[in-house]
N, C-alpha and C positions, 0 to 999 in steps of 0.2 A: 320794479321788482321789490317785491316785500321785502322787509326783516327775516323774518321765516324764513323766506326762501334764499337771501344771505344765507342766512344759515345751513340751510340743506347743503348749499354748493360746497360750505368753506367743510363741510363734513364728507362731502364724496372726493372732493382734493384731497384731503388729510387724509382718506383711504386710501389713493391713487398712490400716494408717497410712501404712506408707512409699509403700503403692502409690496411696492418694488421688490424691498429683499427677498422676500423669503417666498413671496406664494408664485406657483405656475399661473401661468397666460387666463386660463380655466376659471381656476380658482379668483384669480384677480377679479375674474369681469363678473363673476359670480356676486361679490363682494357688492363693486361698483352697483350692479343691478339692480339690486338692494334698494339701496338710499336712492336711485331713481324713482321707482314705484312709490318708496315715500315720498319724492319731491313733487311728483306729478298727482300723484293720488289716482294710478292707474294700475290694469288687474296683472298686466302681463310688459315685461322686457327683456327684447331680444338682441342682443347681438351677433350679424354674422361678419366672419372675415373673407378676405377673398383667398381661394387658392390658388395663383397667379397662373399653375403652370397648365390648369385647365378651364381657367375663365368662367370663375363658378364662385358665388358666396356659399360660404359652408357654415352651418348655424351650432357654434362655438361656445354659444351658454346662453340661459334664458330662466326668468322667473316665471311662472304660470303658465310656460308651454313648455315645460323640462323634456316632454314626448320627444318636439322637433330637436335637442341633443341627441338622444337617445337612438332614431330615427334614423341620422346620419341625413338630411334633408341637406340637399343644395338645390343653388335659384342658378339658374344660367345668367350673365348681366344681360341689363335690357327688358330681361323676364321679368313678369311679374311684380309686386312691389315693392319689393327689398331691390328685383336687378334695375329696377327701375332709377329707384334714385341714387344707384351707383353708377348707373350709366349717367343721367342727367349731372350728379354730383350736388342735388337741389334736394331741399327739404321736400316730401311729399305727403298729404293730406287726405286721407280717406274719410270722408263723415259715414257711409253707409257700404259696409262690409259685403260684396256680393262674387259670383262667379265672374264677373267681367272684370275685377279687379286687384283679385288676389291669383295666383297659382296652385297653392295646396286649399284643401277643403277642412285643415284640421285648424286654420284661423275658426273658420264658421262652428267646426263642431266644438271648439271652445266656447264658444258664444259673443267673441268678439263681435264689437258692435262698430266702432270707429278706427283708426290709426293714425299715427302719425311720425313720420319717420326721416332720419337727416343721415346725412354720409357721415364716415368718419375718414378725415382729410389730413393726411403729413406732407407738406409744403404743396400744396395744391394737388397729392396724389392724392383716389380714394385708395383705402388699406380694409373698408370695411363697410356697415351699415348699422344705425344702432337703431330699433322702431318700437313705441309703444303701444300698446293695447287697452280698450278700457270696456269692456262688457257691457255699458248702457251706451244709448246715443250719444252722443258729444261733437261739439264742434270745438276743435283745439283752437286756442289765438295765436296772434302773430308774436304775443311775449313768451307763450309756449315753446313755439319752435326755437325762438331765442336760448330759450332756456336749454331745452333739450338738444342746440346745438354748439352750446357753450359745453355743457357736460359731454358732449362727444369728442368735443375735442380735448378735452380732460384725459379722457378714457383713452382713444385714437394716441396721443401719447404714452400715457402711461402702457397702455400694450404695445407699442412699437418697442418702447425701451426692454419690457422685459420681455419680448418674441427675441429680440437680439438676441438681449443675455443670455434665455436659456440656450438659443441656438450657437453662440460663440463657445456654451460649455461643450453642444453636444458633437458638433465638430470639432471641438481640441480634442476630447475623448475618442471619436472616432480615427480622427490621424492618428493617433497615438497607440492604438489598435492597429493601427494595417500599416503603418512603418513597423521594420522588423526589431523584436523586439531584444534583438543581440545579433550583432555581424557573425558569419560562422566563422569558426576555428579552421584554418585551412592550411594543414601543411604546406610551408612553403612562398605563405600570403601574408599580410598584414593589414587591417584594415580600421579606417577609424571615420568616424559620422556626426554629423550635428543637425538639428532642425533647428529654427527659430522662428515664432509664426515674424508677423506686421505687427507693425506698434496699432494701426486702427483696422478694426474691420474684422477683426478673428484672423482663426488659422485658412490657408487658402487650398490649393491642388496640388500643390508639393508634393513628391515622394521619390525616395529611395527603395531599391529593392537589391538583396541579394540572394540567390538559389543557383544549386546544382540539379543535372538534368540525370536521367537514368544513365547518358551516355557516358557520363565525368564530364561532360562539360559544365563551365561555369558561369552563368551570366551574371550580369552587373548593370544596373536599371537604374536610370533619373528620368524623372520627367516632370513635368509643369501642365497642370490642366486648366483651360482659362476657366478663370471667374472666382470670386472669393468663397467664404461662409461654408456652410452644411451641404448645400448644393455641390459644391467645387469637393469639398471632400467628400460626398457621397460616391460622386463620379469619378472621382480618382481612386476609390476602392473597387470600383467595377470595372475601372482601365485593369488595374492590377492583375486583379484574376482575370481577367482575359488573354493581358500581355501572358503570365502564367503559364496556361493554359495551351495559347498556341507555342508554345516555346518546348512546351511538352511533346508536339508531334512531330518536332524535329525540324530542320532546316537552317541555314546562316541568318543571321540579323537581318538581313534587308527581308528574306520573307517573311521570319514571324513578325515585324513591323508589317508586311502586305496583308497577312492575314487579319493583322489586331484591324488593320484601316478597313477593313472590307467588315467588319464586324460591328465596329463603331458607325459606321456610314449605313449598315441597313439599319442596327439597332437605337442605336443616339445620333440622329440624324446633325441635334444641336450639339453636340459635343464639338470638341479643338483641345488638342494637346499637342505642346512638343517634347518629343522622348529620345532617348538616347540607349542604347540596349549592344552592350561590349556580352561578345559570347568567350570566354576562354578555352583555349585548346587544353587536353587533362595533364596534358605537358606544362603548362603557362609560360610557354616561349612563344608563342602569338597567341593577336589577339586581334579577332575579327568586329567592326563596330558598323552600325548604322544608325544614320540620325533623321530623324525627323522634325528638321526644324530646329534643334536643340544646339544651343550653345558647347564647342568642341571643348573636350577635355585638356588640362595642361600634362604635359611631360616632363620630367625630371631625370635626369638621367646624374649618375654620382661624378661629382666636381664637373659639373657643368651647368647654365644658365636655364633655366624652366622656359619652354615653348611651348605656343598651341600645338596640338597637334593639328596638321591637316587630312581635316576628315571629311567628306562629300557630305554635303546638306543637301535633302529632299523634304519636302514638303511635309507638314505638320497632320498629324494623327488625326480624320474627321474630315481634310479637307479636299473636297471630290476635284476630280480632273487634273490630279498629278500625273506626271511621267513615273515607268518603273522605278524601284527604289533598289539602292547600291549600297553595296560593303565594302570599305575599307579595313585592310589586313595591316597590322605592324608586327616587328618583332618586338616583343620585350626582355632584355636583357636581365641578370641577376640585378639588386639594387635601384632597378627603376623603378620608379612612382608615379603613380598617374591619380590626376582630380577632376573628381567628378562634380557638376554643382547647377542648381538654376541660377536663373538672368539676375534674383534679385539681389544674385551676392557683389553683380561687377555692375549694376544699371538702377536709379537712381534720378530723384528729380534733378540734383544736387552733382549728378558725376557721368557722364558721358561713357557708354557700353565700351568705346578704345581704350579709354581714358582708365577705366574699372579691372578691363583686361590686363591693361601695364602693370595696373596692383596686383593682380593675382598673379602673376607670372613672377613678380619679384616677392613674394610671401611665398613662392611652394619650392622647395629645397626635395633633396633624395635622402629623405631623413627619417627618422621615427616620426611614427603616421601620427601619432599621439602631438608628439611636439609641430607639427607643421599644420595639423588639425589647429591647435589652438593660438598659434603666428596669423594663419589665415582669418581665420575669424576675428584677433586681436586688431589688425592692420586691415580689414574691407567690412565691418561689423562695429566695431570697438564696444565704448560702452552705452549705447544709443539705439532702440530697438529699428529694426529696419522700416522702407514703408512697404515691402513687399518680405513676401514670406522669401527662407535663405534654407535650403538642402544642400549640403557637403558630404559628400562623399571620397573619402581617400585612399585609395589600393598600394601598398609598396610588394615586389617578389627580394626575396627574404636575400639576402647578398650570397647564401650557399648554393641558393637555385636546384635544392634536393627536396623532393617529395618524402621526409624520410619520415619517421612517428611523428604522435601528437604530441606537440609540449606545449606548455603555458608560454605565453610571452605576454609583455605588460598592457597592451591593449585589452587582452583577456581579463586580467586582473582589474582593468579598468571599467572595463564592463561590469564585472563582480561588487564593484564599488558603488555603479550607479543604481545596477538593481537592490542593491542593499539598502542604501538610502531612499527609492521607491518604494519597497516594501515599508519602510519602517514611517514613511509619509502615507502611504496610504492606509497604515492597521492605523495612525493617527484620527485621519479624517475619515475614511470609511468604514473602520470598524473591521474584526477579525473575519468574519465571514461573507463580505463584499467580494461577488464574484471578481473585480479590478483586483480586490488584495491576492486571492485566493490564484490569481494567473502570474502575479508578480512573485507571489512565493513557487511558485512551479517553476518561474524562468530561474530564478535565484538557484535552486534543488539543481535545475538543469547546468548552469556556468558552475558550479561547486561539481557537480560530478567532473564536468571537462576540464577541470584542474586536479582531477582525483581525490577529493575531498568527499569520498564516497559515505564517511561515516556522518556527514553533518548534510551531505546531501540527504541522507535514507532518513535522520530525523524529521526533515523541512518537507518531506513528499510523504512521510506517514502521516503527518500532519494533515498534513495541507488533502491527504485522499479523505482522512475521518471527517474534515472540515466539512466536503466535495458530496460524502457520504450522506452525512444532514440535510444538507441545506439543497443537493440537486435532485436528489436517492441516487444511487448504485448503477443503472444501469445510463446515467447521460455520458457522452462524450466524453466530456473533461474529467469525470470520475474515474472513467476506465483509461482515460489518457494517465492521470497516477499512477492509479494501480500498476499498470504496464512498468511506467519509471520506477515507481518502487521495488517491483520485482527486478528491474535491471540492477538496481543497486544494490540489493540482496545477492542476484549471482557478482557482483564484481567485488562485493566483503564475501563471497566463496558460501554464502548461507542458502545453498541450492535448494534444500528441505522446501525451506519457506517461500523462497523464489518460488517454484515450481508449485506451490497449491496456490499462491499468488495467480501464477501465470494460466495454470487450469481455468481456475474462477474467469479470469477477464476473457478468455478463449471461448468460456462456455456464454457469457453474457452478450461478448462479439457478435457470434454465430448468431443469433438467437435474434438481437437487434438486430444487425448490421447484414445477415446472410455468412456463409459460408466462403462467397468468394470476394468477399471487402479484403481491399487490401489491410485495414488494419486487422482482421480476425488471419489473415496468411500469416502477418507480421507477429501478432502474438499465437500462433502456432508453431513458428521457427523459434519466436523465445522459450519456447515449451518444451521443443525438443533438443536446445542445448542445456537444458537443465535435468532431462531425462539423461543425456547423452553425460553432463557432469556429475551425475549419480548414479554410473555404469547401468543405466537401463536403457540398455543400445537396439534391445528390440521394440520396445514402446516407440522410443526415439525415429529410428528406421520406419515404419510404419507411419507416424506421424510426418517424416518429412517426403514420402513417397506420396503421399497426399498431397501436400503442399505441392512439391513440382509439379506434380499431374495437372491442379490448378493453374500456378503458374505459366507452364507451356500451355496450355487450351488459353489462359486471360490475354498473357502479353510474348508469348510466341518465345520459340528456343534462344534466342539470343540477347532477352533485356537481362540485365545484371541483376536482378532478384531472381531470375529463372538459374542462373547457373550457378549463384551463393546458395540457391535450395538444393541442384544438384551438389557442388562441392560439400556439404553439412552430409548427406545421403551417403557420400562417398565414406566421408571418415568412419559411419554409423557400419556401413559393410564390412570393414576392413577392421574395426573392433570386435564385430561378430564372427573373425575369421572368415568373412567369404572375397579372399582378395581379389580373385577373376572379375565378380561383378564388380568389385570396384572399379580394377583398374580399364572393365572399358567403360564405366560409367568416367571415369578422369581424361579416357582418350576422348572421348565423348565430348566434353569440355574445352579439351585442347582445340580441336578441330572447330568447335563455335569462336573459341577467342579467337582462332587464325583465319575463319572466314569474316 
């Protein structure tokens, strides 16, 4: 190898390295491509990667055939002469460019004349092809391929390392998204949460989840989806809204686990998760669970010793030829606590799943969720990142065991703290109008209103709509998701004027996008008409909420609890306008659906 070409190399390494930080996968091999064509003194280079999950090189950047980017051009492996020598994993050689030897015809209509092409190989896997082109006849040497398979493997690193990096960003971001992004407020509840991804490998399928159902019921979601990286938490975002979803139609935990399995098994064939999915009664003196596969939650009960609970294990989410699945009922008592968590907080190369359990059973107390959240984590976590990603989830019922108002308690406040400190980490690093800032300032707006902090709430969501305003226009989701909270915060500082051309606007933009019978355009028509109805215009009002029910009863039938809060709004609008007969059978009306 010449001097010169010393040189070329130690110049495409010193790209390989400097460009790590900063440039995307793209961009990098763009770079790298470059100084190939100089070193080879050739017209065209291409590299494709493989798509693994459809067995296809996908052609990811190229100098002198930018088209096949462009194109979106894949080689089946095996096909053709890029699948070629990722099937072989061999350098291969074309001297004369014809139909018998390439797959696409736009090699030829370039005017390629020869090729010559090598895998690109991470510990004997292929990850890629990299092949060059040169528009006159040519026969490459055997110090050519040398060459050219030395700088693959340059390149074959240097993009393995930064496909990781980008992907371990874009799945932290994405858990970080579909965990929720504040435990609800729940008369009567306490609730407190941690994730930690693995110290290697990125964040994995972890998640928590909690929601309430039309019925008042309560559910409360862990689950673990196998496999690491962007993959695992793609898929654990589409568990989620599905788990969702079926939970949405109704039924005890063991069915909407039968339903999520039966959905997972036609649609992700490959999928496996194990879940765990506690339904609460609107009472929370029972509490109905099923597991699928998932490690049983601890129990705590006040001055007394933390135990598993025993809860029936059925087979894990995805995997076909189970038996039916079962629910386990408990009572829960005022002051009891219960922990929710995956495997990787008690299981461990290093500590044996009994051995892990003894831990957690002696860290979880009937205590503030807050203090035994961070005991737990202190004592099965410490200060040592795990090798598996860690979800904790923690429930206490409050020692009054009274569904009574909403008040703050210090988890809430704790909450308020972290999204503060999120927001003020992200206008750091991303900038004031970064969609990530712009949704941490919404939640912020949100936990300050649920503390009644309504006049710093309505500054942070005027904001954050004019932001929304700019940078999305006016009529996206999230714009009119402000809007909507700002108008609530306007009628709760009693500024109904403004509330109410607020709420017109987002009602009139609803309709328009979204239709007439989206539940958010219902939703901001009932904020509509209690702000007609708190500015004594009780016929507007009335009219508008007679609409809404009529919707309501045809969408989701006379007895889901948005159909009879539209009814009760109705009612009071009648009974302001002196017509108290229709009222009061519009309220017997009611009665009779609450009693059946």
């Amino acid at each position: 190898m010449s001097d010169a070409e010393y040189h070329q190399l130690g110049r495409i390494q010193s790209v390989a390295v400097a460009a790590l930080g900063h440039l995307g996968v793209e961009d990098l091999l763009v770079e790298l491509l470059d100084r190939v064509c100089e070193l080879l003194q050739v017209g065209t280079a291409t590299v494709l990667l493989i798509d693994s999950s459809r067995q296809e090189l996908v052609v990811t950047a190229a100098r002198g055939l930018e088209a096949t980017v462009l194109q979106g051009i894949r080689v089946p492996m095996g096909k053709g002469f890029a699948g070629r020598i990722a099937a072989e994993k061999q350098p291969v050689i074309i001297d004369r460019v014809d139909d018998t030897n390439v797959l696409y015809s736009i090699l030829r209509e370039h005017g390629i004349c020869s090729l010559l092409g090598v895998p690109l190989l991470i510990s004997g896997t292929v990850i890629g092809v990299l092949h060059v082109g040169s528009v006159v006849p040519r026969r490459f040497t055997d110090d050519e391929v040398r060459l050219l398979q030395t700088v693959a493997d340059w390149v074959a690193v240097a993009t393995q390392s930064r496909r990781a990096e980008v992907e371990r960003t874009a799945s932290a971001v994405l858990q970080r998204s579909l965990l929720p992004a504040r435990l609800p407020v729940m008369p009567g509840l306490e609730f407190a949460a941690r994730y930690i991804p693995a110290e290697h490998g990125g964040v994995g399928g972890d998640w928590y989840d909690v929601f309430t159902l039309p019925s008042g019921w309560l559910c409360i979601v862990i689950g673990d989806v196998v496999g690491r990286g962007l993959s695992a938490a793609d898929v654990m975002g589409r568990l989620r809204s599905t788990l969702r979803a079926c939970a949405f139609l109704g039924g005890d935990p063991a069915e909407v686990l039968g339903r999520v399995d039966q959905q997972v098994q036609h649609f992700e064939p490959e999928m496996m998760a194990t879940v765990l999915l506690a339904m609460f009664e609107p009472s929370f003196e029972r509490l109905h669970l099923s597991s699928a596969g998932h490690p049983p939650p601890v129990l705590a009960l006040p001055d007394q010793q933390a135990t598993l609970l025993d809860v029936l294990s059925d087979h894990p989410v995805g995997v076909p030829g189970g038996l039916g699945r079962r629910t386990t009922t408990i009572t829960v008592p005022p002051g009891a606590l219960l922990c929710f968590y995956t495997d990787g907080l008690v299981e461990s190369r290093d500590t044996l799943l009994d051995v892990g359990l003894e831990r957690l059973c002696a860290s979880v107390e009937a205590g503030p969720v807050e203090s035994v959240c961070r005991n737990v984590m202190a004592q099965l976590v410490g200060e040592d990142l795990p090798g598996d990603d860690v979800a904790v989830l923690i429930m206490r019922r409050q020692d009054s065991g009274k569904n009574g108002p909403l008040v703050p308690d210090p988890s809430v406040a704790g909450a308020i703290r972290l999204d503060e400190d999120t927001l003020t980490r992200y206008l750091r690093v991303l900038g004031e109008d970064h969609p990530e800032t712009l949704r941490s300032a919404h939640n912020l707006a949100v936990g300050l209103r649920a503390l009644g902090e309504h006049e710093q709430a309505r500054q942070l969501h005027e904001d954050t709509l004019t932001r929304r305003r700019r940078v999305l226009g006016e009529n996206h989701p999230d714009t009119l998701r402000s809007a909507n909270n700002l108008a609530n915060n306007l009628s709760a500082l009693g500024v109904h004027d403004q509330a109410r051309e607020l709420h017109e606007d987002t009602l009139t933009r609803r309709r328009r996008v979204l239709g007439n019978d989206h539940p958010h355009a219902l939703l901001s028509a009932n904020n509509l008409a209690a702000d007609l109805s708190a500015l004594g215009e009780h016929e507007q009002a009335r009219q508008l909420n007679e609409d809404t029910l009529t919707r309501y009863r045809r969408l989701l039938g006379d007895d889901h609890p948005s159909t009879l809060l539209s009814a009760n709004n109705l009612a009071a609008d009648l009974r302001a306008l002196g017509e108290h007969e229709q009222a009061r059978q519009l309220e017997e009306w009611i009665k009779s659906r609450y009693r059946s």
